[in-house]
Each structure stands twice: as structure tokens, then as C-alpha cells.
C-alpha positions in Angstrom: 33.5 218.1 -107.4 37.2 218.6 -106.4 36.3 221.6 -104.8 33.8 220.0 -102.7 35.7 217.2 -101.6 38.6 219.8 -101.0 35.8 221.7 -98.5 35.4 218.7 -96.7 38.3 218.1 -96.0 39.4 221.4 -94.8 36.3 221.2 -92.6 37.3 217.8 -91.3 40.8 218.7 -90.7 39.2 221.9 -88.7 37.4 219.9 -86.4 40.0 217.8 -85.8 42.2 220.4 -84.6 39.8 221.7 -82.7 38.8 218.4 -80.7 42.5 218.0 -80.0 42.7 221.6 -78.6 39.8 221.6 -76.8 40.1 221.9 -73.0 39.5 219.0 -70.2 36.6 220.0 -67.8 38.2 219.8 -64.3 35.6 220.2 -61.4 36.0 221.7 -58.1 33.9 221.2 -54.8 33.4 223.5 -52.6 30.9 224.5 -49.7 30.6 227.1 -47.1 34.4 227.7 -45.5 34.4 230.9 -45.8 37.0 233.1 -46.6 37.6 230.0 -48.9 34.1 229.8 -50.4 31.9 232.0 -49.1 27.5 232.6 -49.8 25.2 235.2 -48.1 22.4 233.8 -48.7 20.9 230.2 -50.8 20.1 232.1 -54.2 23.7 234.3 -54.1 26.7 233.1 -55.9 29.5 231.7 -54.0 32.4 233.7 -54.0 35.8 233.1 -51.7 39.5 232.6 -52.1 38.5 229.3 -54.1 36.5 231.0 -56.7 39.6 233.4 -57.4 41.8 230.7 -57.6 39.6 228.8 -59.8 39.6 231.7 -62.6 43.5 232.6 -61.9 44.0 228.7 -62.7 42.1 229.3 -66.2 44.0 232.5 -66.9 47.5 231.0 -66.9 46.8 227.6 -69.1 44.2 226.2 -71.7 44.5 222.8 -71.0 42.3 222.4 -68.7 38.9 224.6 -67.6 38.4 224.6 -63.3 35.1 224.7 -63.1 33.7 225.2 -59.5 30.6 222.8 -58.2 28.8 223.5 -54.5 28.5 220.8 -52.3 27.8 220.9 -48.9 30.1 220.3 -45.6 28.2 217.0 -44.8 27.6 215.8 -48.7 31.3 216.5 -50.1 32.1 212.8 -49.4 28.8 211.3 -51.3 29.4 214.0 -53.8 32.8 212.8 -54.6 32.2 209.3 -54.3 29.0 209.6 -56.8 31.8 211.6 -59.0 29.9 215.0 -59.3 33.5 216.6 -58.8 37.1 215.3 -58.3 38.8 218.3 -56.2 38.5 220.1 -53.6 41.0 223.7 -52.7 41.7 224.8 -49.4 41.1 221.0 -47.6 42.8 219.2 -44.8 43.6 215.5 -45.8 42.6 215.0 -42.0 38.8 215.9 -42.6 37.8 212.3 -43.3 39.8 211.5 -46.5 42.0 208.7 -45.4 39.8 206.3 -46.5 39.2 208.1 -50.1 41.1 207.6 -53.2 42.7 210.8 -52.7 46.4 212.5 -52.8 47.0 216.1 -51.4 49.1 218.7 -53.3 51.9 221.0 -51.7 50.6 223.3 -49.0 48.7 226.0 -49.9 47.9 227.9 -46.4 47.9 227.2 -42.7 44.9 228.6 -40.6 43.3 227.4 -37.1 40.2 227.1 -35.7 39.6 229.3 -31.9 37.4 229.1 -29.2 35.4 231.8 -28.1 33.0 232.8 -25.7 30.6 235.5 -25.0 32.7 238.1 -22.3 31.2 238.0 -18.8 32.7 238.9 -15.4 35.6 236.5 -14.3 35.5 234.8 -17.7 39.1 234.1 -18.8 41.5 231.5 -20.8 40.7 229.3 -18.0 37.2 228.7 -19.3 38.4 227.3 -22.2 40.2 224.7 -20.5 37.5 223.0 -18.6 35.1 221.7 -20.9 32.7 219.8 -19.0 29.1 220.9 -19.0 29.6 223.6 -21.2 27.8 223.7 -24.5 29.5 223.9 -27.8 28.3 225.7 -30.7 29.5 224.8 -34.5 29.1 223.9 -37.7 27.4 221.2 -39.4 29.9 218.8 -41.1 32.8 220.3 -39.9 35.4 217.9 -38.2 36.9 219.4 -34.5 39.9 218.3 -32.7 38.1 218.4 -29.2 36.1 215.6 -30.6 38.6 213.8 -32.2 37.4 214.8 -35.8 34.0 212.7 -35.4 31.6 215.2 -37.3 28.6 213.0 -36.7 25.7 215.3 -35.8 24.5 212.6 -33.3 28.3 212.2 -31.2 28.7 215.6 -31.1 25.4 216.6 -29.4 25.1 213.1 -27.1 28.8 214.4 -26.1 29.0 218.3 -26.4 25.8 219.4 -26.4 25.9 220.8 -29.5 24.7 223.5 -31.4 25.1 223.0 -35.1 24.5 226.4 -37.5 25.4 226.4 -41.4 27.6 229.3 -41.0 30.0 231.4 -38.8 27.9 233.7 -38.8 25.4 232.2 -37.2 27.6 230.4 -34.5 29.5 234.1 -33.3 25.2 235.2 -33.2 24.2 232.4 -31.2 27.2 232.8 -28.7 26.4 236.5 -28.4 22.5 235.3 -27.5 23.7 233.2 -24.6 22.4 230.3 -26.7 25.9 228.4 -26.6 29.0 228.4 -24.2 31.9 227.7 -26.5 31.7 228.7 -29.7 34.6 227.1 -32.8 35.0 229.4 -35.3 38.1 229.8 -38.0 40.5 232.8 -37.1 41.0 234.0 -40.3 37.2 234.4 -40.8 36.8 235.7 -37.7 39.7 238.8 -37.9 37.3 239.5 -41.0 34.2 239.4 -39.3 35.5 241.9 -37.0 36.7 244.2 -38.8 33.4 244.3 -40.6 32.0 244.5 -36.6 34.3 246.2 -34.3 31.6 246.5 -31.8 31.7 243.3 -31.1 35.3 242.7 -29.9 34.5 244.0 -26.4 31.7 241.4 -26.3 33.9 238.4 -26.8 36.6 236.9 -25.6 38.6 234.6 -28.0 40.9 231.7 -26.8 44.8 231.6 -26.8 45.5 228.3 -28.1 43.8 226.6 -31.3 41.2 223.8 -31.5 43.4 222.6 -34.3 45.5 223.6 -37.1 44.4 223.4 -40.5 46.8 222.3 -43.1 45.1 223.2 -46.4 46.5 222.2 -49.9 44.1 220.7 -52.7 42.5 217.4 -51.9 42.2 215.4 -56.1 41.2 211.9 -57.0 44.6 209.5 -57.6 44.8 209.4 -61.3 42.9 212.1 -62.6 43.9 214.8 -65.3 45.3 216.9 -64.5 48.0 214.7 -62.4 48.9 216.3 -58.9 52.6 217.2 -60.3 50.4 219.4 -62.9 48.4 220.9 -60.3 51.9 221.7 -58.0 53.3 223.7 -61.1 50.2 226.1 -61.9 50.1 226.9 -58.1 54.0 227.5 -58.3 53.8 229.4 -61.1 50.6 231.6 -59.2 52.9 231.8 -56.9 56.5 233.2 -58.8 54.1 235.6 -60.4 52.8 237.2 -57.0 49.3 236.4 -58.1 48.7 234.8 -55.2 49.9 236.6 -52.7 47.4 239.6 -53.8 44.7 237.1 -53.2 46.0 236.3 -49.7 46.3 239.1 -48.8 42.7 240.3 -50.1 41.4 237.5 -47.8 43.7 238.4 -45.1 45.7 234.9 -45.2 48.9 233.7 -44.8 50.9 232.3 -47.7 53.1 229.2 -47.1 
């Protein structure tokens, strides 16, 4: 009888130490940014920047598990708000978040979005300047500084005539098909794009100056576990141990 109640107990003391060790599920939105999160197709997995970030972040502590939870460009918001994840890596606080119960971490990287337009005789910089009747090409969701960050589908059509693709991919296509004028695409997808498609950079020319800046840290609900302060020290710590820096440089980014 001892023994049993002895058994118990060991069991029950077990479980208890495993409850208090077990990790907090943290999840992490994501949707087509690519070199952030990238996917070639609807039934491939998502791979990116973020995803390596994600599994670095679960390599260094056992506190918490990142898990890492597609959305869309045009969804994150209803996502979040219905709760279905509580971060997001590699966002600007200037995509629509003011109005979110939301804090930023430190900066993580600095990229820019460029024009560019299909290369035709006396095409220069100057036709990025002036642009009246000229049709725009982008993507769905995303928030441009030409049109003052308004990403509604409706606006930016009624205003820009625009051409709205899922991907990069698809806007650099429909600029090299004459089926757009202007084309928004982020540079440091696009140095990869090219040097994936060399023949291509004769075929385009790419503007000077930005659309905008992007100032990307990690976007979390006020609050949450893991606090922000937490999140600062396992990206410093990615950071002091040059983990990141491989990754930034494997996507051809630069580290802030």
C-alpha cells in the first residue's frame, strides 16, 4: 500500500514538474514578403528570413516555442484581431498598426521598395517622376507611399490604375508584358530575383529614389508573453552570436 501511494506521488510530483517546464506557444504571422516569408506555389511550405528566425529563436531558449502561422497581406489585421497569432517579424509599425494594440521591438532591418519600368527608348529617371496616367502595378494588401499607405484595393485602382498580383513575381512579369507602366517592388527581393535572371536587367530599368523606406522590427500584442524586453534580448543575443548576420547575409540583407 505504501508503495503505491509512494508511486503516486512520484507520478504526481513528475507531472508537476513537467507542467511547470513546459513551454508557452508563441505564434507568428506571416504572409508573402518575400525574402521574409516566401511560397512558390499554394500547397509548398513557406520558407523566408522569418522561418529561420523562428527556429534560431527556439534553438537558443525553452521558454517559449515560435510557432509560425500564414495569413495573408490583406487578412493579417482580422487575423490578429480574431487572435489566430500575436506577432508578426520583419513589419513596419506604419503598415496600418497605429490603431492596434501593438508595440514594435528594436529594429531588425531597413529595406525600400523601387520603382521600375519595362526599358524602352528615351525611358529614364524622369519617368518615374511624372505619375499621371501611368498605370501602376502591385501587390494586394501592401501599403505604398505614393498613395499615402491606403492599401484599399478600390483607392488604389479609382486613383492609380492599378494592377494588383499576389506576388513579385508576378508584378516584374506583368511589367515585362507591357501590362503595367510602373511597377513597386522591394529591392532586396528584386537584387535576388536578378541574380536568379540576369537576362532580365537589360530589360528594365529600376528607379533611383525609393517609394518608401521600410523600417522592420517585430510588430507583438501589448502584454503578451513573452514581453517585448524578452523578445529585444533573444534578438540581441542572435545577434552577439553572429547567428544573424549568416542569415542576412544568406538573404542578401542588411543588418542594423
Amino acid at each position: 500500500m505504501k508503495k503505491n501511494i509512494f508511486k503516486y506521488l512520484v507520478c504526481f510530483i513528475l507531472l508537476l514538474d513537467s507542467k511547470s517546464f513546459a513551454s508557452t506557444t508563441v505564434k507568428v504571422g506571416g504572409y508573402t514578403f518575400p525574402p521574409y516569408v516566401d511560397q512558390h506555389n499554394p500547397s509548398a511550405k513557406q520558407t523566408g528570413i522569418t522561418i529561420e528566425l523562428i527556429n534560431e529563436m527556439n534553438k537558443i531558449q525553452n521558454d517559449y516555442k515560435f510557432e509560425f502561422v500564414p495569413t495573408s497581406s490583406g487578412r493579417r489585421y482580422i487575423d490578429y484581431k480574431s487572435k489566430q497569432f500575436d506577432m508578426v517579424f520583419f513589419e513596419d509599425f506604419a503598415w496600418g498598426w497605429k490603431d492596434y494594440d501593438v508595440i514594435s521591438s528594436e529594429l531588425l532591418a531597413k529595406d525600400e521598395e523601387v520603382y521600375i519600368a519595362k526599358k524602352k527608348e528615351g525611358r529614364d529617371q524622369n519617368y518615374f517622376s511624372d505619375k499621371k496616367n501611368k498605370k501602376f502595378v502591385g501587390i494586394k494588401g501592401y501599403h505604398y507611399a505614393f498613395a499615402n499607405y491606403n492599401n484599399d484595393i478600390d483607392f488604389l485602382k479609382k486613383n492609380f490604375g492599378a494592377e494588383l498580383t499576389s506576388d513579385h513575381d508576378g508584378s516584374i512579369q506583368m511589367i515585362l508584358v507591357d501590362r503595367g507602366d510602373i511597377g513597386i517592388v522591394t529591392h532586396s527581393y528584386l537584387d535576388f530575383y536578378l541574380n536568379k535572371n540576369p537576362d532580365v536587367k537589360d530589360k528594365i530599368i529600376i528607379s533611383n529614389k525609393p517609394d518608401q523606406i521600410y523600417n522592420l522590427g517585430i510588430i507583438a500584442r501589448k502584454n503578451m508573453e513573452p514581453k517585448i524586453e524578452v523578445v529585444n534580448k533573444l534578438i540581441q543575443k542572435l545577434k552577439s552570436n553572429g547567428t544573424l548576420k549568416k542569415l542576412f547575409k544568406l538573404y542578401n540583407l542588411k543588418e542594423i
